[in-house]
N, C-alpha and C positions, 0 to 999 in steps of 0.2 A: 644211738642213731637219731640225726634230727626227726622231726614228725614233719610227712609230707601233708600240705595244706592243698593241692591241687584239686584234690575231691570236691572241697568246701565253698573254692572259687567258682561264682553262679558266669564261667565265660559265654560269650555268645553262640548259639549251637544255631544250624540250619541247614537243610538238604540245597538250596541256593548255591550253586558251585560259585568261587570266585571269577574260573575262567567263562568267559561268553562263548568262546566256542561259535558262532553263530552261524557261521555254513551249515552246521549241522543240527543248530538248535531251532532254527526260523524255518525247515519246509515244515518239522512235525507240528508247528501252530500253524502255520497256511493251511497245513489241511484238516486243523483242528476247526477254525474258520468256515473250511468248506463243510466239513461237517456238518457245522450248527445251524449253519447258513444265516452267517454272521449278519451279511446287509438284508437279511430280511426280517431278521430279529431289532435291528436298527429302526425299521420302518415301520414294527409293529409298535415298538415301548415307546417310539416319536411321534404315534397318530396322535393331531389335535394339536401340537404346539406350534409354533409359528417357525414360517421357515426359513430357511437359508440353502437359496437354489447358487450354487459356481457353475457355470456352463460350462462344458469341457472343449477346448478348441480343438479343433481334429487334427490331428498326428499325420501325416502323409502312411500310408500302409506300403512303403515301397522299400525297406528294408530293416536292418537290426536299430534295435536304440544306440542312441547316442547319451554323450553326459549331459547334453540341452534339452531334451528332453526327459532322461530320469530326473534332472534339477525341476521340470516343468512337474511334472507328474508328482513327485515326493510334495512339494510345497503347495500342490492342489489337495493332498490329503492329510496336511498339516491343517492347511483352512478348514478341510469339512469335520475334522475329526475334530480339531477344537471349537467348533462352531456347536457340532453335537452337543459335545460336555458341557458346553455353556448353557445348552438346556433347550434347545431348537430340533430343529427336523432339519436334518444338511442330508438330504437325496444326493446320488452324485451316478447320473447314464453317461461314462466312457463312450468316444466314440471316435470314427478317423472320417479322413478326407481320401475319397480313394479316384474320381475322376482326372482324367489334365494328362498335361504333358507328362511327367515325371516317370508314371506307367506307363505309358503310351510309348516312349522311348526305349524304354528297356524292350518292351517288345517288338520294335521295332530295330532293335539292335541283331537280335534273333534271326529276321531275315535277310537282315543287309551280313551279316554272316555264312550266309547262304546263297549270298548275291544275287535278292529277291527285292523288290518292293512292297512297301505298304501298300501300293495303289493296286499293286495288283490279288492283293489278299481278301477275298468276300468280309464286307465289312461286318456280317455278323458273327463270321468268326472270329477275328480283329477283336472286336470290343468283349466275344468269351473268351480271348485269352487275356486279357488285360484284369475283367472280373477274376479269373481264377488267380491270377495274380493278386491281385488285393488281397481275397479272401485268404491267401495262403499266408501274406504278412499281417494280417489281422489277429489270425492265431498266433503267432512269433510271439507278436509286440504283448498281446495280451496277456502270453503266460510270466514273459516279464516286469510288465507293471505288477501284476497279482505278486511275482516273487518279492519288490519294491515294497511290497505292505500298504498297498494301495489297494481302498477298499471303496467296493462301486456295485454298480450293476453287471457284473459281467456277464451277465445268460442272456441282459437284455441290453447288448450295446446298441448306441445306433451306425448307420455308416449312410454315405448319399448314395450309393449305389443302390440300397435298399428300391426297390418299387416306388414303397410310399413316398420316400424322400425325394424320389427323381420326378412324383408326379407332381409335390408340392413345390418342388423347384419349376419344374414347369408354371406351377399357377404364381409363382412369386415374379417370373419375367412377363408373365403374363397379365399382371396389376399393371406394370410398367408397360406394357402396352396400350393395352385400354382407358388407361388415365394419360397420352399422349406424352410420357416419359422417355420412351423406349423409340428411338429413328433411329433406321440409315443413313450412312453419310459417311463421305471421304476427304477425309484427311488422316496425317504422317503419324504412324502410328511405330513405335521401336518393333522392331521385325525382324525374327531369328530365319537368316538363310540356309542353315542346316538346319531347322527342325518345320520352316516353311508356313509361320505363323506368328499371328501377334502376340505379344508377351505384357503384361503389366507388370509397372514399375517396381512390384512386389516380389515377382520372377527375376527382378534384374539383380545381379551383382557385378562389383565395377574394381573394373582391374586394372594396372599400369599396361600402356599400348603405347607403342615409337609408329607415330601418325607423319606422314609426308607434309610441310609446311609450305605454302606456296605464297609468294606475292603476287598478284595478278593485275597486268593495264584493264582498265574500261573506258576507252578512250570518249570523253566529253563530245558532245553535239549538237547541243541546247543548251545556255547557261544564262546568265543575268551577270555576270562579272567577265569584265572584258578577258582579265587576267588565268580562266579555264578556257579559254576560247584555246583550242590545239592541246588543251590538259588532258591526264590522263586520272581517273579516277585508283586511287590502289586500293586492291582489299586482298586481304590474308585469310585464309584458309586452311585445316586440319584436312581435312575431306575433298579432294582436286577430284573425285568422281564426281560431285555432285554441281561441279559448273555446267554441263547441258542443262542441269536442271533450271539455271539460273534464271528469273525475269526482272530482279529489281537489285536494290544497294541500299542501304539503311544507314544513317548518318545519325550523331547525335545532335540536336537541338542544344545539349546543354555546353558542347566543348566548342572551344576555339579551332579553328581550319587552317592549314597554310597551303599554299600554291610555293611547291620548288622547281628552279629552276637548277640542271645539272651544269655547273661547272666543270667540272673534270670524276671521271672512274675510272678505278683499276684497270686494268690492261685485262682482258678473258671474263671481263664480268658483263652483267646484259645492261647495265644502266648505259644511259646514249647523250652525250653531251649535249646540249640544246635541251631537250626534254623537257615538260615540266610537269611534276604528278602532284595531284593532290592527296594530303592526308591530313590527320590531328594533329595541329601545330604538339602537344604533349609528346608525342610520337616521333616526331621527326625527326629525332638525335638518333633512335634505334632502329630507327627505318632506312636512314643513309650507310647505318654501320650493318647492316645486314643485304645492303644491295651492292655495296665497295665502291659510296659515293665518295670522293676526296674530297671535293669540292661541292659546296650549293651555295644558292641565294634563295634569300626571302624577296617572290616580289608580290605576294598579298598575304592578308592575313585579313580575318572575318569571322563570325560566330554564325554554326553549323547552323542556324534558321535562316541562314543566308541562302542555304543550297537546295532551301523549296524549288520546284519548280524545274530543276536540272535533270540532264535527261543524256543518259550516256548509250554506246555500242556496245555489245557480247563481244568479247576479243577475237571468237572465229565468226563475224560477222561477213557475208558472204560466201557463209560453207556451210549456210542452211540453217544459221541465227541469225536472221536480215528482221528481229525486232526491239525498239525500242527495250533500254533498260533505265527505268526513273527512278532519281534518289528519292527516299522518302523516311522522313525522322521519326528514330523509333528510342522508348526506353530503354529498351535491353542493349544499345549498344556503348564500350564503355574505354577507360584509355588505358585500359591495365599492361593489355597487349594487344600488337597486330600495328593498323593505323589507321582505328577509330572508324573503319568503313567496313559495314558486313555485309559480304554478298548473298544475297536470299535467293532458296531455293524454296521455293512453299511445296513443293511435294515432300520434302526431306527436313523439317524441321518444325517445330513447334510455334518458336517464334517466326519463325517465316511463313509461317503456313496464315498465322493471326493476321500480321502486317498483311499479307497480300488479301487474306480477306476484308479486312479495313479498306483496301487502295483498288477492289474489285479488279483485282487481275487474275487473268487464267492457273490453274496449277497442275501442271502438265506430269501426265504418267511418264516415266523415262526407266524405271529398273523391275523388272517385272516379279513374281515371289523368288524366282530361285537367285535371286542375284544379279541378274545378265539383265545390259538395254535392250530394250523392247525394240521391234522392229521400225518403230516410226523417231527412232533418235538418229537425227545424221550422222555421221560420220563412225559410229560406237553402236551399231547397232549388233548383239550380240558378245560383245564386252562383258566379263563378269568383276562386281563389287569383289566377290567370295567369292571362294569355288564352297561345294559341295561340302568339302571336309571343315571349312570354317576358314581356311586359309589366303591368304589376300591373290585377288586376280590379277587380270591384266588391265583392268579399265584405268586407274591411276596414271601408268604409265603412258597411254596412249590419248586420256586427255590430255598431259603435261606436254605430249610429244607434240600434239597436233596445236595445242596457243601458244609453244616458243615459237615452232615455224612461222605461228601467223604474225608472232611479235610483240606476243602478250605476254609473257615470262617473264620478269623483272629480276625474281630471286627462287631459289629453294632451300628449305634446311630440313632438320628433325625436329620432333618435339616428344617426349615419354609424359602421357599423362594420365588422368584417371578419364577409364574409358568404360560406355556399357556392354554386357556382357551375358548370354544366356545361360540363368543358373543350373541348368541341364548338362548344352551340350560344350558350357566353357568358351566357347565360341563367338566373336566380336556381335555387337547386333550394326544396324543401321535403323534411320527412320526412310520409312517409305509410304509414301501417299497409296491408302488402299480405300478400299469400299467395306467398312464393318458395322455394325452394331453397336449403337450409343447409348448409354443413358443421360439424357440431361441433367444436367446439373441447374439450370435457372428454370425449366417447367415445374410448375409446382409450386417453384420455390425451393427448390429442394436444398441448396446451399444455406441458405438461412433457417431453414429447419435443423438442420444438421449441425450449426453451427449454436443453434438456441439449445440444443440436446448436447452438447459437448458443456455449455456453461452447467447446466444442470444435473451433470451425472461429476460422481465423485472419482479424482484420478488421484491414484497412489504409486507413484512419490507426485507431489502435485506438479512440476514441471511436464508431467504426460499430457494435461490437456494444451498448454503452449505448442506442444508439439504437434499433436494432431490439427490442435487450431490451426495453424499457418499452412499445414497440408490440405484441411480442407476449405479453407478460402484460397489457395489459389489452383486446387483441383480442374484440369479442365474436365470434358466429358471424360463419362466412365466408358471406356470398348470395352464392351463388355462378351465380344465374339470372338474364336479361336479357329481354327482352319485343320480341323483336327478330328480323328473319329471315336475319340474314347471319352465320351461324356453324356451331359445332358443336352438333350439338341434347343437349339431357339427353336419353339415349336412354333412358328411365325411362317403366313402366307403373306405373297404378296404376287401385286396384282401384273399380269405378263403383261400390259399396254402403259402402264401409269407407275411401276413399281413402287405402289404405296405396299402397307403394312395391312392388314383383314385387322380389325381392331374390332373383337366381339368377343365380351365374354363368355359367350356359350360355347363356340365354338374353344377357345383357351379350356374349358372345365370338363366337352367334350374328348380334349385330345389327352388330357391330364387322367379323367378317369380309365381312359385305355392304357393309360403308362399303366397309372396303378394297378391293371391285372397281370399286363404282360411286361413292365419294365420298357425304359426310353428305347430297347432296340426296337417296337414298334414305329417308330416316326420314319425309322430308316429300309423297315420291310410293308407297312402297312400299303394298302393303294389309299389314294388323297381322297378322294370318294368314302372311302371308310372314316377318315378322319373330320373330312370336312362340314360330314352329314350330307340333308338332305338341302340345307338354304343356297346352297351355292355352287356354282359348275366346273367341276375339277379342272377343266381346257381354260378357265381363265386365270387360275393362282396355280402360282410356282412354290413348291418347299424350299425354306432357305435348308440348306447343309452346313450349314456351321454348327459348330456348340457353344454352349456358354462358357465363358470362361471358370475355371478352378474357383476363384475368390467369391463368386458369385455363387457357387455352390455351398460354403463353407457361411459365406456373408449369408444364407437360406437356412441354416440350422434352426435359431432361432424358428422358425416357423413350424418345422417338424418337428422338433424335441422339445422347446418348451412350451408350446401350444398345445400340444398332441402328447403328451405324456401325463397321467392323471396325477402323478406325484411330483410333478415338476410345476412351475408357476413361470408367467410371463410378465414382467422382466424380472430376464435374471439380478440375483443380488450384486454379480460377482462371475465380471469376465477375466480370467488370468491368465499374462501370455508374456515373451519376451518382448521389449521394448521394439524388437522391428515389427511388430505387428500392430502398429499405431499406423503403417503407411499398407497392413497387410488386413487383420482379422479383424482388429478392432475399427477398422474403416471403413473393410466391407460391407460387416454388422450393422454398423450406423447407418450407411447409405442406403441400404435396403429396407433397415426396419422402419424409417425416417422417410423413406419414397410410399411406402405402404402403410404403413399404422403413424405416420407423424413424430416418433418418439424413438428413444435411444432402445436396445434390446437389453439394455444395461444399465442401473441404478450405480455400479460402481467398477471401475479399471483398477486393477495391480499389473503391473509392469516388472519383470525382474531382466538382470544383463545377459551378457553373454558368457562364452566359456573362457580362460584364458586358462594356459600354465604356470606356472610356480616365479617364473622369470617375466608374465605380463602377454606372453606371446599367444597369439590365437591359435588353437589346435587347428594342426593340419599332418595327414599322413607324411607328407615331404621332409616335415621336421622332427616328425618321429615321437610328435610329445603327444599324441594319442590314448586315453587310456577308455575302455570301453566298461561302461558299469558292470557288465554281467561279471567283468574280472574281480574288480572289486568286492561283488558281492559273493565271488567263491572265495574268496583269499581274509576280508573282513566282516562278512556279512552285512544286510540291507540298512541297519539300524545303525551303522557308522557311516555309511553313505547318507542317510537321514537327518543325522548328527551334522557332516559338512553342511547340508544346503540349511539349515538353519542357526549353525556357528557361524555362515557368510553373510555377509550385507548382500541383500540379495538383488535391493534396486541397483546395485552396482554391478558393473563385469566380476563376473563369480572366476578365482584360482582354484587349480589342484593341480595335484601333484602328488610325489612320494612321501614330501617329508610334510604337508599341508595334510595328507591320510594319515600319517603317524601322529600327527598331534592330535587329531580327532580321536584316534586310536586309544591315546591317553586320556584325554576327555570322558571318553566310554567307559573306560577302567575304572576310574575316579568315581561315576557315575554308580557304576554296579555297583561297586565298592561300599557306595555309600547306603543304596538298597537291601546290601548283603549285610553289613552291618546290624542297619536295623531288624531286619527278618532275624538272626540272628541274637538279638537283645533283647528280641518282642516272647521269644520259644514262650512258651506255656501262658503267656498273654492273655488275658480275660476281659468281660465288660466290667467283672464282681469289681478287679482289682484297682479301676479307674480314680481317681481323687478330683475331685473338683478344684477348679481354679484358686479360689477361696483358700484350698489349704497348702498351695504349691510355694513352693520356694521364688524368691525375685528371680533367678538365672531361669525357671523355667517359664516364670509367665514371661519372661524377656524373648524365648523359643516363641513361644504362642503370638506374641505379639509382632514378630520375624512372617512369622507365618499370616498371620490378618494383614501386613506390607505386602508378599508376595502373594497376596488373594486379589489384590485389589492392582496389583501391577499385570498378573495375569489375564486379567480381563480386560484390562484399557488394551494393553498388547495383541488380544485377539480382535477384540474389534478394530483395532487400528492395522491388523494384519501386520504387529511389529514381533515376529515371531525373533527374529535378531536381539532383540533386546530382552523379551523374553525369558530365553535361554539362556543368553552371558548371566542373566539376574539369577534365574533358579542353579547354573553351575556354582556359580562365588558362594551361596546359603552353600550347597549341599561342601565345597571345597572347603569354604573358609569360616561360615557359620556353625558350620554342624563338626567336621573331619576335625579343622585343627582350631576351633573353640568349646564348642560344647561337649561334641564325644569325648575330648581331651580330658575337660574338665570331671564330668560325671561318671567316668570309668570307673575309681573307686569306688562309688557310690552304687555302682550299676553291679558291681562284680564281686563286693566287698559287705555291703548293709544285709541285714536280715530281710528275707522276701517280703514281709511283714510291715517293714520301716517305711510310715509313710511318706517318708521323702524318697526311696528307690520307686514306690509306686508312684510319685510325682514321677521321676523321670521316664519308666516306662508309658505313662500315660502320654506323654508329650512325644515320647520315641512313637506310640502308637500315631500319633496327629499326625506327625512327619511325616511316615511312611505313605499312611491315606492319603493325605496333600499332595508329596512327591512323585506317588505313582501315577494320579491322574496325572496335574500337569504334565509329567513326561509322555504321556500314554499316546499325543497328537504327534511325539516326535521320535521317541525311542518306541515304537508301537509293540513291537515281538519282547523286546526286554520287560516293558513294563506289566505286560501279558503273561510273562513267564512270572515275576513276581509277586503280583497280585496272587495267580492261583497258589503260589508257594506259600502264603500268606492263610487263602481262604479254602483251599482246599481245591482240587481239579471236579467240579462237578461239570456234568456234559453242558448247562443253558449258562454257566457261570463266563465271565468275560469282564477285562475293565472297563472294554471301550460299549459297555452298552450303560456305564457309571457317570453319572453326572461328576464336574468339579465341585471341590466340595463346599457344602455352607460353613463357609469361618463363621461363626459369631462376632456381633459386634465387641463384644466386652472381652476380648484378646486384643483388639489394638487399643495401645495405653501409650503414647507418646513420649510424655515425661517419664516413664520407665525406660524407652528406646534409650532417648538422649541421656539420663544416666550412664548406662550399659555400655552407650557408645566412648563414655570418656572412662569407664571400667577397663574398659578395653583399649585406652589409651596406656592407661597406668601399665595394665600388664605387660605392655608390650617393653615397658621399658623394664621390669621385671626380666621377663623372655630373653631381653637382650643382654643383660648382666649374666644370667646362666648359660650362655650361649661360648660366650668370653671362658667362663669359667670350665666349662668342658673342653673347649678349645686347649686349656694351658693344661688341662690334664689333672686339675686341682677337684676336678668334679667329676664322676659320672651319673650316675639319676639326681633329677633334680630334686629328689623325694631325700636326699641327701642332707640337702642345704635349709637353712634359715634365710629369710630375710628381713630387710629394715627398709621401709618405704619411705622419704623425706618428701610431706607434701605442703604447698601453702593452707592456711588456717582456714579457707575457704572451702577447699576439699573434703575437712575432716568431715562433716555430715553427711558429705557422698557416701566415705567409706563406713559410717556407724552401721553393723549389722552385718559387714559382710567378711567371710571365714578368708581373711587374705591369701593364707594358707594352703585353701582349696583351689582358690579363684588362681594361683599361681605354680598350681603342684607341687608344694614344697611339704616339708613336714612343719614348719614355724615360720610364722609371719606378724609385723608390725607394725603398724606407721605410728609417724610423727612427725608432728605441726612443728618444723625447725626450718631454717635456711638450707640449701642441699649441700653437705660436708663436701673439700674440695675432694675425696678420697671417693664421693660414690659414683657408681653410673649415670649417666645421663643419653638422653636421645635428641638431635639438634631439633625436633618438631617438637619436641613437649621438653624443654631444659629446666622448666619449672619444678620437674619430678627427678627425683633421684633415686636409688637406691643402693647396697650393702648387703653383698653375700659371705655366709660364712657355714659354720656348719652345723646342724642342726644338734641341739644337745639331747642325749637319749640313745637306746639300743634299737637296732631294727625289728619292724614285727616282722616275724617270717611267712605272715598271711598275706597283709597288705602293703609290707615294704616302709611303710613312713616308722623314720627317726625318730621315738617318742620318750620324753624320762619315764613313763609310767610302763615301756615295757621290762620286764623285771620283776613287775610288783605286783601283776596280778594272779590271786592267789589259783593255782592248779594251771597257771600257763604261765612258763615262766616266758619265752619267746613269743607272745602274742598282745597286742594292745587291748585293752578294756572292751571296746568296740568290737573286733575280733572274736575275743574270748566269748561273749554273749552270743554272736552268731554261731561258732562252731558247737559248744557245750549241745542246745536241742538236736544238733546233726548227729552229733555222735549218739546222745542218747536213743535216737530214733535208728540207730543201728547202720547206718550210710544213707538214707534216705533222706536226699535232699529237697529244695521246691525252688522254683525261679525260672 
């Protein structure tokens, strides 16, 4: 009977299961975590080191996570976990945004279900059902980031709903008052008709909308050119509700004009022979073919600074618009489309609202909040924009109706374009001229501060500050007012004869420390006498009732949390959000902290994209490509979700999908794999058994100095917050350096050499490095895996943990460069090796490559490469040889290295039946006749020790 050698073979042993399992492996380390009470162990072994504060941007508390948010959340404790290990204090207080619409809506959905109003609901019940609401998705959200592996302060989150928080958002509108930041004032503000309040452009999302297209006469009255005299001025319009609004017409200064005269139109269309309208000579082809002109003449043409001065009629003039409408030259008008003349409405529009301020003309109220014209608009009075449900009214129609009658109709079409839209109720917005709460943007100076603190703070990927740049130079004021009851109120008087603003900061610090006992439902139950003190006589200041807007609340964190937290520092290191929050968090931030302390709340911006599917598509329920983290993490657990957001380029729109999870899935595998291995190889592992560099083998100091590469790639990568690249780098080492180079190689050696032989203890020493290495750097991103292996490693003691482990000190004297570059064209050679035995198993002529001999053909230049090294080993064969000759036409070659060749055949010798290689001397040695030399010496002390093996 042969003699089985299996005993002998020192294979890798370790309790490390292959399978991760991780559903069920990752709560019993969460709550190993809770246990030890992980982050507060964090913030004991990090007192005194320098810090690294990421301010957490607040989460909205109004329902389950999303994949944009666990992408937000995993990649915030990627930064602070490897910020840790870097050797820092990374604090990290969790917190949400819980005031606004968002809440406010869902409970308000409750009684319009009940076919109740908000108005009629006592407001301090209102705003305790909206708090219990928060607080109840607070706990939700929170037990899922915690499942995430996302580690923070959780006993001590913050939220704005907090007392403190509501009162210090009090005193932050309240700086802005008292430093004359902070007016009232009315103008067109985007304004949601179903939910009855202003919205910022941060609230808007913009959707395709089929808007009514109108051409409209404004018949001339005044002019300087003979040739408008009886002209009709045209302008085109998306929005036919907002002509009552009308008092002016906007011309470019920079385009050419034509005056036409109608020759002949279609038969049923409204153009009228004789006629003559004015528009943008550019225009004019697309202006006849949209009105069913057949026929025109040109009989003027002129450049638009020509029509200074000109001065047209409202088309239902004598139906109660009996007032002048003046053209007047504005930049924003342009010849893309229409015909280069834009009719202004200044209650309804941005730029119109400027122009008419510029040209001191009136800006008339006409649409009141729910929709409907106001009582003092002729003819439309009680007309609605909207109805109710968001839906389009009657007013379109029955302006259209009433200027064909009068003979101002020219044309109508459609037009589908991108329109705004409330991210709540879905719902079309409009602009409408209201009375709200501003912050200036030029008091102060406040835009050129802001824009000094944008050059100054670091954005990551750098195109973030471009972008906020251009947002906030041409920013107008901030409305920073809401028409709503579930918030922080403007805690602001103002005066009943004058309606100025009470601008005193005693009174602001008085009304601030009563939030802070009883929370902002004081502003809304207290008497004004209690708030006002004793300086001033309640009969003459009125309470406003608005609130601050959301952004403002969130744009106020900094003040409560990193002012007010004694482990936290101001400015933070490290605001991190999705790239829409350059027009959202990151801008609110700026403008507030930048109104009040002069400076950015932020030394540095990360930016990461959005979500998309597998095909590029944006998730949305409608299209079914939906996938909710929590699924993922029962089905793959957290640390392959982990895995994706840092295998994706994350400044970029983030994919997933099924098969985008499956290959992470493999990733992870590979990963353990490579962990298991080592744990594995390392069993019985000592400091005794260590070898210094000095006696190691070249393949091993070429590991070590792999290793001082990937020490120094890690850390540029955390500082530069390139966790993408990071990852791709330490995957390729553990796949392609360690799996199918080195492990490959030193098997034999690992599995095969006496425990004793200082070169197996070279390689476990180096196997030991790896592992130390490997487990930190993964430790920020594979969190619970690397958690699990470490203790498998050091042993489960209750205060033991990786993440309380620094990365590790590589020594200088592992990186050896000219060793690298050797290694690296070592590793050329074999590959063309690799590929001749690859051939050769292919045809059936081979199977282990332990089989075969080879013949290496290199130029004469190589030879000193290869002096010293076992080719044999370096290629898994049993016999190997090179030679300095030209490459014979018969051998292999590879088209990137043709220079090298090689010739396989088959090794001469018997197999050993321990370690498998082909060798003449098995046979020969004496008392083994099937074992190699090598062999023979390792098993002979096993057996005499009776089965008692070591390794």
């Amino acid at each position: 009977m042969p003699t089985d050698y299996r005993p002998t073979v020192f294979l890798p042993k370790t309790a490390f299961p292959m399978r991760g399992d991780l559903p069920k492996r990752e709560p019993p380390i969460l709550a190993r975590w809770d246990e030890m009470d992980l982050y507060r162990r964090l913030r004991e072994t990090s007192r005194g080191r320098e810090k690294f504060v990421l301010h957490d941007g607040p989460p909205y508390a109004n329902g389950e996570l999303h994949l944009g948010t666990a992408l937000n959340k995993i990649l915030k404790d990627v930064v602070n976990r490897s910020q840790q290990m870097l050797g820092k204090d990374a604090p990290f207080v969790p917190g949400w945004d819980c005031h606004g619409l968002p809440i406010a809506w869902i409970i308000e959905e409750k009684y319009r279900a009940k076919n109740q109003s908000k108005d009629d609901v006592p407001i301090d019940q209102f705003r305790r059902e909206c708090r219990e609401f928060a607080a109840y998705w607070i706990e939700v959200q929170k037990r899922d980031f915690k499942r995430l592996g996302v580690v923070g302060d959780w006993k001590n989150p913050y939220t704005t709903m907090a007392y403190s928080a509501e009162a210090q958002i009090v005193r932050e509108i309240g700086k802005f008052l008292v430093n004359g930041g902070l007016y009232r004032g009315s103008k067109p503000v985007l304004w949601s008709v179903v939910e009855q309040t202003a919205l910022a452009e941060a609230e808007v999302e913009y959707y395709d909308h089929r808007s009514t297209t109108v051409w409209v006469r404004f018949p001339v009255v005044r002019a300087g050119r003979p040739a408008l005299a009886g002209a009709a001025a045209l302008i085109w319009t998306t929005t036919p509700w907002t002509l009552p609004g009308n008092r002016a017409v906007a011309f470019s200064p920079e385009l050419d004009y034509a005056v036409l005269r109608v020759e002949r139109a279609t038969e049923g269309r409204r153009a009228r022979p004789g006629e003559t309208l004015l528009v943008a000579a550019a225009l004019a082809e697309e202006v006849v073919k949209r009105a069913g002109i057949e026929a025109y003449s040109v009989i003027d043409t002129f450049p638009g600074e020509s029509l200074a001065g000109t001065i047209a009629s409202h088309p239902l003039r004598g139906q109660g618009y009996d007032f002048e409408v003046p053209l007047f030259a504005a930049g924003f008008v342009e010849a893309d489309q229409g015909t280069g003349l834009v009719h202004i409405a200044p209650g309804h529009g941005a730029d119109d609202f400027e122009l008419s301020q510029a040209n001191a003309l009136p800006v008339p109220d006409t649409v009141g909040p729910d929709g409907v014209y106001l009582p003092q608009v002729p003819l439309f009075a009680g007309r609605s924009v909207y109805r109710p449900d968001g839906k389009p009214g009657d007013a379109n129609e029955a302006v259209l109706a009433a200027i064909d009658a009068a003979g101002g109709l020219l044309a109508r079409g459609t037009l589908v374009h991108s329109y705004p839209h409330s991210w709540r109720s879905k719902a079309p917005l409009i602009f409408r001229n209201t009375p709200q709460w501003f912050i200036s943007m030029e008091t102060n100076g406040l835009r050129q501060k802001a824009l000094r603190a944008i050059a100054e703070t670091r954005w990551i990927p750098p195109q973030g500050r471009n972008r906020i740049e251009a947002m906030v130079e041409s920013k107008p004021e901030w409305c920073v007012s809401r028409q709503r009851a579930w918030g922080v109120p403007i805690a602001v008087f103002t005066h009943r004869e004058t309606g100025e603003p009470l601008r005193d900061a005693a009174v602001v610090e008085r009304i601030a420390a009563l939030v802070e006992r009883a929370g902002a439902d004081v502003w809304f139950s207290a008497d004004p006498a209690q708030l006002l003190g004793n300086a001033y006589d309640p009969a003459e200041w009125e309470k406003v009732t608005d609130i601050v807007e959301v952004w403002f609340d969130s744009g106020s964190t900094h003040a409560f949390v990193l002012e007010q937290r004694p482990e936290l520092e101001w400015p933070a290191s490290l605001y991190l959000e999705g790239s829409d929050q350059h027009r959202g968090w990151f801008q609110s931030s700026l403008i507030e902290a930048c109104g009040t302390r002069g400076r950015a709340p932020y030394q540095a911006v990360l930016t990461h994209g959005f979500m998309l599917d597998e095909e590029g598509r944006k998730m949305s329920k409608s299209l079914g490509n939906v996938i909710a983290p929590q699924e993922i993490m029962q089905q793959s657990g957290a640390d392959v979700l982990r895995l994706w957001v840092v295998g994706s380029d994350y400044t970029e729109d983030v994919r997933i999908g099924p098969e985008i999870l499956k290959h992470h899935s493999d990733v992870y595998r590979r990963l353990r794999n490579t962990l298991r291995y080592l744990l594995g190889a390392l069993d019985g592992f000592s400091v005794a058994e260590a070898v210094e560099i000095e006696a190691m083998p070249e393949l091993e100091r070429w590991v070590l100095h792999r290793l001082a590469e990937l020490d120094q790639l890690v850390r540029r990568s955390v500082e530069a917050f390139d966790f993408h690249g990071m990852f791709s780098a330490l995957h390729n080492f553990c796949a392609v350096d360690l799996s199918a180079f080195y492990f490959d190689i030193r098997k034999d050696r690992l599995y095969c050499d006496a425990p004793d032989d200082v070169r197996r203890r070279a390689v476990r020493t180096v196997l030991d490095r790896c592992f130390d290495c490997l487990a930190r750097w993964l430790a920020p991103v594979i969190c619970f895996t690397a958690e699990e292996a470490w203790l498998a490693r050091h042993g489960d003691m209750p205060e033991r943990s990786i993440h309380l482990e620094r990365f590790p000190d590589v020594p200088d004297e592992w990186r050896d460069e000219p060793l690298g570059e050797r290694w690296q064209t070592l590793r050329d050679l074999r590959r063309v090796v690799t590929g001749a035995l690859e051939l050769e198993r292919a045809a059936k002529r081979l199977g282990s490559s332990l089989q075969a001999a080879v013949e290496l053909f290199v130029p004469e230049r190589l030879i000193d490469l290869l002096r010293g090294i076992d080719l044999a080993e370096l290629c898994i064969t049993s016999a190997g040889t090179v030679r300095s000759r030209p490459v014979p036409r018969d051998a292999f070659t590879l088209p990137d290295v043709a220079e090298i060749g090689t010739r396989v055949s088959a090794a001469p010798g018997e197999r050993c039946e321990r370690c498998w290689r082909v060798l003449p001397e098995v046979g020969q040695v004496p008392g083994h006749d099937d074992l190699c030399r090598r062999c023979a010496d390792v098993v002979d002390p096993i057996s005499a020790a009776a089965g008692v093996g070591a390794g």
